[in-house]
TIKE-233025 format. One record per residue (C-alpha): x, y, z; residue number from 1. Coordinates in nm, 3 decimals. Layout:
N
(node (X,Y,Z),NUM)
...
END
This chain:
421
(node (7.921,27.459,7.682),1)
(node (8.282,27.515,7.739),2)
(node (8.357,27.273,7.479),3)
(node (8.144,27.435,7.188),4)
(node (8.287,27.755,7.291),5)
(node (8.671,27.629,7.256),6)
(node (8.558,27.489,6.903),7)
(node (8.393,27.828,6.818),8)
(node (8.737,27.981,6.865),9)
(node (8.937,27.724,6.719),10)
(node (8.713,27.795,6.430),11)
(node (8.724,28.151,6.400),12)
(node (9.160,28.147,6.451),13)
(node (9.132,27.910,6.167),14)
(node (8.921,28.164,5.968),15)
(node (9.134,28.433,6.095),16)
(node (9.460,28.240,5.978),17)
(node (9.333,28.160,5.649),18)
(node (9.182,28.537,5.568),19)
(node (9.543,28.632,5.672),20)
(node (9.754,28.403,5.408),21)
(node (9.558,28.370,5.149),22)
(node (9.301,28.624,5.117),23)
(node (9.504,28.927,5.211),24)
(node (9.791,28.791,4.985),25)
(node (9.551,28.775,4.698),26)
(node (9.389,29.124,4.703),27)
(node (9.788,29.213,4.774),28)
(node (9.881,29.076,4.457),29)
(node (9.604,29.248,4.254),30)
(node (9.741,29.591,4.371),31)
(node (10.077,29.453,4.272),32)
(node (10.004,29.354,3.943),33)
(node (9.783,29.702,3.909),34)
(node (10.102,29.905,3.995),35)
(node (10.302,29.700,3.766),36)
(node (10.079,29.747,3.450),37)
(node (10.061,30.145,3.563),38)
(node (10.476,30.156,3.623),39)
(node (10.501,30.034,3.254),40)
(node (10.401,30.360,3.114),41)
(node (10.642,30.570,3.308),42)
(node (11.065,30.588,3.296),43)
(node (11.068,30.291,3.516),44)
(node (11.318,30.022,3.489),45)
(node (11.129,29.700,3.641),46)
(node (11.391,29.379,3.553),47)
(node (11.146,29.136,3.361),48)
(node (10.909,29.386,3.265),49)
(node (10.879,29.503,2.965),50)
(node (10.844,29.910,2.930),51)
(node (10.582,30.074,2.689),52)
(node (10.729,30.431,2.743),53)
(node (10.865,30.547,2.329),54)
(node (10.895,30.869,2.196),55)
(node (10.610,31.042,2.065),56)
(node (10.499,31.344,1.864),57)
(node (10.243,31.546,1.960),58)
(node (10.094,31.931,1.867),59)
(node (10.017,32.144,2.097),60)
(node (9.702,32.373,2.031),61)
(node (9.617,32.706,2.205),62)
(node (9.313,32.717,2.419),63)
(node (9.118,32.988,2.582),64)
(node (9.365,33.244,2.437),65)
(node (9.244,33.596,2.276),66)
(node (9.178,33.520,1.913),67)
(node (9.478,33.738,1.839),68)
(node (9.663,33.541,2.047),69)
(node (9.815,33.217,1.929),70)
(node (10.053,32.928,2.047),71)
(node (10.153,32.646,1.794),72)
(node (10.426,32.380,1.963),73)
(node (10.525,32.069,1.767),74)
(node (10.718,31.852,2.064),75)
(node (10.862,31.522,2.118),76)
(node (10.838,31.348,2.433),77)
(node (10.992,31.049,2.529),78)
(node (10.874,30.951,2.945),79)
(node (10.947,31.253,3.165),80)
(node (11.173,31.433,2.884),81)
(node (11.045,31.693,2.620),82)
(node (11.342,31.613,2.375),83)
(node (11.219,31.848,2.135),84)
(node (11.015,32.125,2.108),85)
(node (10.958,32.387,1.794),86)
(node (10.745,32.671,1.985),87)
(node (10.624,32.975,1.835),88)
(node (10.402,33.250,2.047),89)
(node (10.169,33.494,1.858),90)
(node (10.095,33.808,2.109),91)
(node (9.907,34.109,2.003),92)
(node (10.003,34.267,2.278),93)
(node (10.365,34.259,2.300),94)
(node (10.599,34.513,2.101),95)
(node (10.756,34.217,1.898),96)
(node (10.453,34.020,1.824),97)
(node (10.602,33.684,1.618),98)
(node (10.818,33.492,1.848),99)
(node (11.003,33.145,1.807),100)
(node (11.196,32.933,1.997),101)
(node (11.322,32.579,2.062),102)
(node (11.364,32.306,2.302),103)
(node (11.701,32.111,2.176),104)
(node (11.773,31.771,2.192),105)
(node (12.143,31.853,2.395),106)
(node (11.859,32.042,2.661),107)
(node (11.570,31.851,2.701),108)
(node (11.290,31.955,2.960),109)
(node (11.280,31.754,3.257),110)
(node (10.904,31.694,3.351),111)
(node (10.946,31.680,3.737),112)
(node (10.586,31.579,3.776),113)
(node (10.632,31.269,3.561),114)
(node (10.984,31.240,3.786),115)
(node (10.782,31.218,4.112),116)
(node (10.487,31.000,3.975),117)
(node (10.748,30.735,3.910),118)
(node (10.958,30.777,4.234),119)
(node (10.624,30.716,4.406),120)
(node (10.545,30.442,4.206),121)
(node (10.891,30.261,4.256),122)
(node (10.822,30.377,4.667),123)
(node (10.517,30.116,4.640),124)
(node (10.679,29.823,4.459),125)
(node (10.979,29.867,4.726),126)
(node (10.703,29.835,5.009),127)
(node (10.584,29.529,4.825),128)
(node (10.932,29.368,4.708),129)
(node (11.131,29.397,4.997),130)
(node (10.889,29.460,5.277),131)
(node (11.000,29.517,5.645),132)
(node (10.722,29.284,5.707),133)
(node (10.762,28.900,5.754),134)
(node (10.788,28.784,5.408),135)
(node (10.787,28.348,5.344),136)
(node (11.021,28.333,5.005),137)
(node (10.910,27.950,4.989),138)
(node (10.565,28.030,4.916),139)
(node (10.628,28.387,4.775),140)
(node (10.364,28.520,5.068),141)
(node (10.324,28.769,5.287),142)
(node (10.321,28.557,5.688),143)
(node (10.137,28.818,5.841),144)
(node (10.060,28.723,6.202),145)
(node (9.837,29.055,6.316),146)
(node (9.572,29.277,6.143),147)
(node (9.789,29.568,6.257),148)
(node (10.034,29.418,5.960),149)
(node (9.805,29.439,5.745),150)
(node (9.675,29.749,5.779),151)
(node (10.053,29.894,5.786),152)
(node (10.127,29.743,5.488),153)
(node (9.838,29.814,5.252),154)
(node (9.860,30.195,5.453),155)
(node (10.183,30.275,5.338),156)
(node (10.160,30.165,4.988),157)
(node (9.830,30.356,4.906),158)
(node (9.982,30.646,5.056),159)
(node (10.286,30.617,4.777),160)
(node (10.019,30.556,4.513),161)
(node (9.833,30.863,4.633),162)
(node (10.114,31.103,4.619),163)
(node (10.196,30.945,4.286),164)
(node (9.823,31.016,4.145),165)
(node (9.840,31.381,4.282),166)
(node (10.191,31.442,4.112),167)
(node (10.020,31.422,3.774),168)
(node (9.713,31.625,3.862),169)
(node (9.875,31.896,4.097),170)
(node (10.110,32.130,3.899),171)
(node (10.379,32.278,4.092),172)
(node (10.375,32.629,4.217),173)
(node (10.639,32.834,4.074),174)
(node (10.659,33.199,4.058),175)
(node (10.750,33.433,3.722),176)
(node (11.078,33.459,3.855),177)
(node (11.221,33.121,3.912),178)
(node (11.029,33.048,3.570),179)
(node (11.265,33.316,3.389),180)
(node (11.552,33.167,3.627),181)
(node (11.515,32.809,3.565),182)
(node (11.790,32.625,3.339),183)
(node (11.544,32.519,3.113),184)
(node (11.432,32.891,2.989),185)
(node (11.819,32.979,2.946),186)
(node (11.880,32.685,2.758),187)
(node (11.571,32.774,2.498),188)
(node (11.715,32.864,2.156),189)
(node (11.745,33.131,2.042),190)
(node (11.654,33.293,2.372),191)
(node (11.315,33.475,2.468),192)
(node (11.321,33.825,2.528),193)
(node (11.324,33.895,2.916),194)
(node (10.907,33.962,2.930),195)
(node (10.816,33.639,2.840),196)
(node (10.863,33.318,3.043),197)
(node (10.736,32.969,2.980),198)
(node (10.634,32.662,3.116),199)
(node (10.588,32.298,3.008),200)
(node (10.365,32.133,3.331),201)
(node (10.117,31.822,3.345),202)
(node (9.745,31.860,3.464),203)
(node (9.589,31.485,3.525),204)
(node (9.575,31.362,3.141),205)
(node (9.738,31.690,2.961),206)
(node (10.020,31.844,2.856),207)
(node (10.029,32.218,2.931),208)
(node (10.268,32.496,2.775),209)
(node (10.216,32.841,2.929),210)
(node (10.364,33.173,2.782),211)
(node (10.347,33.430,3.050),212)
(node (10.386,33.799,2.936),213)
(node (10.495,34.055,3.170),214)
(node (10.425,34.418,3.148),215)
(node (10.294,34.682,3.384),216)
(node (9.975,34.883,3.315),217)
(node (9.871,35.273,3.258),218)
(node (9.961,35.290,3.686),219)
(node (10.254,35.148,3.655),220)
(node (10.158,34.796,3.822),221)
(node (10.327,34.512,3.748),222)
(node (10.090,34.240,3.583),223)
(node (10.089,33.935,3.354),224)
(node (9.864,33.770,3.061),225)
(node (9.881,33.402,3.029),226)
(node (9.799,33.211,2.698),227)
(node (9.840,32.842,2.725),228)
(node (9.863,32.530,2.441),229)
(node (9.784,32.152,2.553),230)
(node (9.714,31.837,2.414),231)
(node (9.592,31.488,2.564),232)
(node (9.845,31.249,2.612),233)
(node (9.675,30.884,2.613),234)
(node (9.905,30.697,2.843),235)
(node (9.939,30.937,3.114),236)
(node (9.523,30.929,3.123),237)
(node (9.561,30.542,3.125),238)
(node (9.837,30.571,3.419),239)
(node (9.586,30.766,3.628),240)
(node (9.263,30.543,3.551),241)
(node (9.569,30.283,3.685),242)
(node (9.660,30.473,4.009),243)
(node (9.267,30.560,4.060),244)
(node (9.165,30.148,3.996),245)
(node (9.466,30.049,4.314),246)
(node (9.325,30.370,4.494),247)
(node (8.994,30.215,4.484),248)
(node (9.039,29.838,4.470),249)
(node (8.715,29.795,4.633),250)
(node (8.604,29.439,4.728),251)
(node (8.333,29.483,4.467),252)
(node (8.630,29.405,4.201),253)
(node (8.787,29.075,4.169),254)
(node (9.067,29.090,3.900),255)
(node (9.150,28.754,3.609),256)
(node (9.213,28.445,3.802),257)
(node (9.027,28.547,4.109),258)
(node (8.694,28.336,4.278),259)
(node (8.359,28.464,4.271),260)
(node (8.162,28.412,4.601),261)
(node (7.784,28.433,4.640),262)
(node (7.625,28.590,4.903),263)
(node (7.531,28.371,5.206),264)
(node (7.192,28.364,5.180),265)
(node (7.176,28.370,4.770),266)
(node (7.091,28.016,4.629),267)
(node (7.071,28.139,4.235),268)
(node (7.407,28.325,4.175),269)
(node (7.370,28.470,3.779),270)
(node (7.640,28.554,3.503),271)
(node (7.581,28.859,3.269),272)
(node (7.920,28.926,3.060),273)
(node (7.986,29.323,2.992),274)
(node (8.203,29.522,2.819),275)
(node (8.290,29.794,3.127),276)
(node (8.383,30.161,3.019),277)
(node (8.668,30.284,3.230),278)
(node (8.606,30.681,3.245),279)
(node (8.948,30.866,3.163),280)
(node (8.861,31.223,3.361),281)
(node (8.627,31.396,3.573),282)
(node (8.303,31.519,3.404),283)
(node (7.959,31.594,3.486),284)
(node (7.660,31.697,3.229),285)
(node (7.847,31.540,2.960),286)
(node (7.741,31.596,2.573),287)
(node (7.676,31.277,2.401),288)
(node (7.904,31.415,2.113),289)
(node (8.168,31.488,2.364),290)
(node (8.120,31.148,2.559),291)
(node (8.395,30.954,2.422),292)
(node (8.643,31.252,2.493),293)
(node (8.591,31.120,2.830),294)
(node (8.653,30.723,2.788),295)
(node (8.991,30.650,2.956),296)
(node (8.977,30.254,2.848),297)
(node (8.764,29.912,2.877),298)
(node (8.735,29.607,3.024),299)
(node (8.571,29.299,3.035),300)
(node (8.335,29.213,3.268),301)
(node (8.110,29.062,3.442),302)
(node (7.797,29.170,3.653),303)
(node (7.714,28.877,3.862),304)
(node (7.379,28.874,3.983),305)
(node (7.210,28.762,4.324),306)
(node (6.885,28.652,4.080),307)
(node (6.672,28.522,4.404),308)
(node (6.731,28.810,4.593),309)
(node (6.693,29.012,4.282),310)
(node (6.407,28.843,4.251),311)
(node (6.259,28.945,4.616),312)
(node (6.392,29.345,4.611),313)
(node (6.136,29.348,4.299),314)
(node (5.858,29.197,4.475),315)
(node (5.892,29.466,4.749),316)
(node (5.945,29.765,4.551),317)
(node (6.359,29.817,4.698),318)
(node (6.664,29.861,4.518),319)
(node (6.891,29.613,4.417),320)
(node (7.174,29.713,4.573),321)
(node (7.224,29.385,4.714),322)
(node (7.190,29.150,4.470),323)
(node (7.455,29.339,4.239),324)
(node (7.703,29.506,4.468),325)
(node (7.778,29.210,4.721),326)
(node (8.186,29.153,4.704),327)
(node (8.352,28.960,4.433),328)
(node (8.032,29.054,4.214),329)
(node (8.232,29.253,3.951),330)
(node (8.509,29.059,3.798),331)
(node (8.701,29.207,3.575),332)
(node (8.956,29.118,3.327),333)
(node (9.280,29.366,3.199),334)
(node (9.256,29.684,3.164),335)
(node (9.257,29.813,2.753),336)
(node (9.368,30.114,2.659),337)
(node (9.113,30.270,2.448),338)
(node (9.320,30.313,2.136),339)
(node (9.346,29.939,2.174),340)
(node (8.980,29.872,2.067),341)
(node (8.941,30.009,1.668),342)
(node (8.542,29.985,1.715),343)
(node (8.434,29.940,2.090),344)
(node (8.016,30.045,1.942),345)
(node (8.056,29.675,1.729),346)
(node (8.256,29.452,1.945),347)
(node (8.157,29.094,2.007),348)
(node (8.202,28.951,2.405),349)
(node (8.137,28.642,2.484),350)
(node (8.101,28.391,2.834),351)
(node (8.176,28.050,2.879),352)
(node (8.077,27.860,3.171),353)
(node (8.287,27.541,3.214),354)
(node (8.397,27.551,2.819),355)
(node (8.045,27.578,2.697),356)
(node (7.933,27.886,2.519),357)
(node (7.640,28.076,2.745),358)
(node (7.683,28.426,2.618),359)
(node (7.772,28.599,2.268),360)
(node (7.637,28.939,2.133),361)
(node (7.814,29.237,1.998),362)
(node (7.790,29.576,2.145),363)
(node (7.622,29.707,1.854),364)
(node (7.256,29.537,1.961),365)
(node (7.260,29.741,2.265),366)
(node (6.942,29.906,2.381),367)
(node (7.186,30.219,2.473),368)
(node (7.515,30.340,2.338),369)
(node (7.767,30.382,2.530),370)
(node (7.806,30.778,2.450),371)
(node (7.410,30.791,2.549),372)
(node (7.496,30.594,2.930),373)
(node (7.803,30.842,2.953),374)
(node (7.537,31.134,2.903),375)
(node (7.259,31.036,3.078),376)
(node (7.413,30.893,3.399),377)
(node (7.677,31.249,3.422),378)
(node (7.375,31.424,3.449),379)
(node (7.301,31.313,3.769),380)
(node (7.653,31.160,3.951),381)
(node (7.969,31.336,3.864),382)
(node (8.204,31.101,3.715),383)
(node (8.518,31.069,3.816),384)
(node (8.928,30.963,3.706),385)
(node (8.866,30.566,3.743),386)
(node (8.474,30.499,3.728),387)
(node (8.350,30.183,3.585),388)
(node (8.074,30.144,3.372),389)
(node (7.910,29.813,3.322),390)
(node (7.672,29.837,2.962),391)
(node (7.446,29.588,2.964),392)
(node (7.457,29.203,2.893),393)
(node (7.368,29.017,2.609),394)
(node (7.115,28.715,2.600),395)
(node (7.178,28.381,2.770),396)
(node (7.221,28.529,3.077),397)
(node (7.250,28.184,3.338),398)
(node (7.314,28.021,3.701),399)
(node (7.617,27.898,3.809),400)
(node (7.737,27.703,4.065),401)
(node (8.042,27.626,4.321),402)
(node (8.317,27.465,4.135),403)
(node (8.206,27.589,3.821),404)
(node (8.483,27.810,3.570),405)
(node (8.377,28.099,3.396),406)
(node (8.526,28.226,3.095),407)
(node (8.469,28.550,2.935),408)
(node (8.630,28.776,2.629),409)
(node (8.609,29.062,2.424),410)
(node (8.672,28.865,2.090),411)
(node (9.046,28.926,1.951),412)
(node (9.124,29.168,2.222),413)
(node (9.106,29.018,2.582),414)
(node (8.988,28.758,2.769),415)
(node (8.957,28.680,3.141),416)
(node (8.873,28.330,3.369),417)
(node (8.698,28.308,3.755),418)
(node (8.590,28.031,3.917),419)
(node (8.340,27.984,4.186),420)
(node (8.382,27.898,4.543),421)
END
């Protein structure tokens, strides 16, 4: 007895030693490689990795203004700058009611948000790079010895990514006088008369100019209107899908490269490739005609299926929660921006299993579009920053087995590979 009992814990500090080195490091390096792709979009400098922040133009259009009110901005902005900006204010109310003004290139306006996102960013890839946790350079892994480690470790950094999501969604409080104070307002030419204030600001995926006009009313109060312009900016909605996915790396997910494991008790482990819809912001009772407003990016995917115990949750009338949510059952490959995809409604995916062609269909033969699963399933969950939705799986649908490699792409676009333990 004492004997099996010293080989029980042999075995289990072997167990314990291996989860420690190898499967640690590996969900470690998915959240590295997440922050990495996300750090690309921002002012960053990363040495080795190539930066996809370039100036862009973009017009800002008024929104929930009086009609009499108006707010046309024509901007460029280049990371966390606003290098240029051509601004002019229509306000009924105001004594001088045709205003214009200018951001110059020699005054550009800082985005602090933006500022702080990346700080926080570069605060997780410091954690990562230069730990003050044991770190083996020979094998470029993390020798943990304790779960405590661990837990301090992945702790700290998803604190840093945390702050770094809610710098881009939580605007910063300023009041109408350090707004009328602020460098930026005195360097706007020609200047605004001393009533009006503004303010460029970031709200999750937009960019937000507010005019605030100052007056007093009939009692002499002081008060203020506020008429604001915005306009989506796609890589700051694909940063916080980013931040959201490392937030959230769930042990559902297993990322390109990874291993698939079935279920202990699951003898007929299924592949069904899917193109996954990555939602881009919060919505709930979503239009159909609005539904793609709301698409932050895709990836390929698959949904890897328990099919026996599938197979027995039917029999008994029960959900099957666990034959499709079981960890490692939703490999996915890179994240793709959805600008990167001209027609994602006729887009061919495929699966390979061990070279051999299992699975090939195009998105257009599905039973639902993908605006219809956006509308129907917002009408009962809310939807949030980050959400993935899997679409449904074309025919050929198969087993696989330990050893086995599984390929699968979204033709011309992306492709991903997982093998099976």
């Amino acid at each position: 007895m004492a004997s099996l009992l010293e080989d029980e814990i042999m075995t289990l500090n072997t167990e314990f030693e291996w989860l420690l080195k190898e499967e640690v490091n590996t969900i470690i390096r998915q959240i590295y490689n997440i922050i990495i792709e996300c750090s690309r979009r921002f002012p960053v400098h990363i040495p080795g990795i190539e930066t996809m922040v370039k100036s862009e133009k973009f017009q800002l259009i008024s929104s929930n203004n009086s009609m009499n009110d108006q707010i046309k901005i024509s901007c460029t902005l280049c990371g966390d700058n606003i290098a240029h900006a051509d601004i002019n204010i229509r306000l009924h109310k105001h004594p001088q009611v045709n205003h214009r003004t200018i951001v110059q290139n020699d005054y550009q306006w800082k985005l602090h948000q933006i500022l702080d996102s990346a700080n926080h960013l570069v605060s997780a890839l410091n954690i990562l790079d230069t730990p003050p946790l044991r770190f083996n350079d020979s094998i470029h892994k993390f020798d943990f010895k304790t779960a405590e480690e661990v837990v301090e470790l992945i702790n700290n950094v998803m604190v840093c990514l945390q702050r770094g999501r809610n710098s881009l969604i939580v605007p910063k409080k300023r009041s109408i006088e350090e707004l009328q104070n602020s460098c930026n307002m005195k360097s706007l030419q020609p200047h605004l008369p001393n009533d009006l204030a503004i303010s460029f600001y970031v709200q999750a995926h937009k960019l937000i100019c507010a005019v605030y006009h100052m007056y007093k009313d009939s009692s002499g109060q002081k008060k203020f209107d506020i008429s604001q312009a915005e306009i989506s900016i796609p890589w700051l909605s694909e940063a916080l899908v980013l931040f959201t996915i490392g937030l959230q790396h769930s042990t559902a997910y297993v990322t390109n490269g990874g291993v698939i494991k079935a279920p202990a008790d699951c003898s007929e482990l299924h592949h069904e490739v899917e193109l996954g819809v990555v939602i881009g912001r919060k919505g709930s009772s979503i239009e159909e005609n609005e539904a793609t407003d709301y698409i932050g990016g895709y990836v390929i995917a698959l949904d890897m299926t328990a099919r026996d115990i599938q197979g027995e949750a039917k029999k008994r009338g029960e959900p099957w929660s666990l034959s499709k949510g079981f960890d490692t059952s939703c490999p996915v490959g890179n994240f793709i921006p959805k600008e990167s995809i001209q027609n994602p409604f006729s887009a061919n995916i495929w699966c390979k299993v061990n070279g051999q062609e299992r699975q090939k269909g195009n998105t257009s033969d599905m039973i639902f579009s993908i605006p219809y699963l956006i509308s129907f399933i917002s009408r009962y969950f809310t939807l949030e920053t980050g959400d993935l939705l899997l679409t449904g799986t074309p025919s050929g649908v198969g087993p696989v087995k330990s050893g086995d490699q599984i390929e699968i792409g979204l033709e011309g676009i992306s492709t991903a590979t997982f093998s099976v333990a």
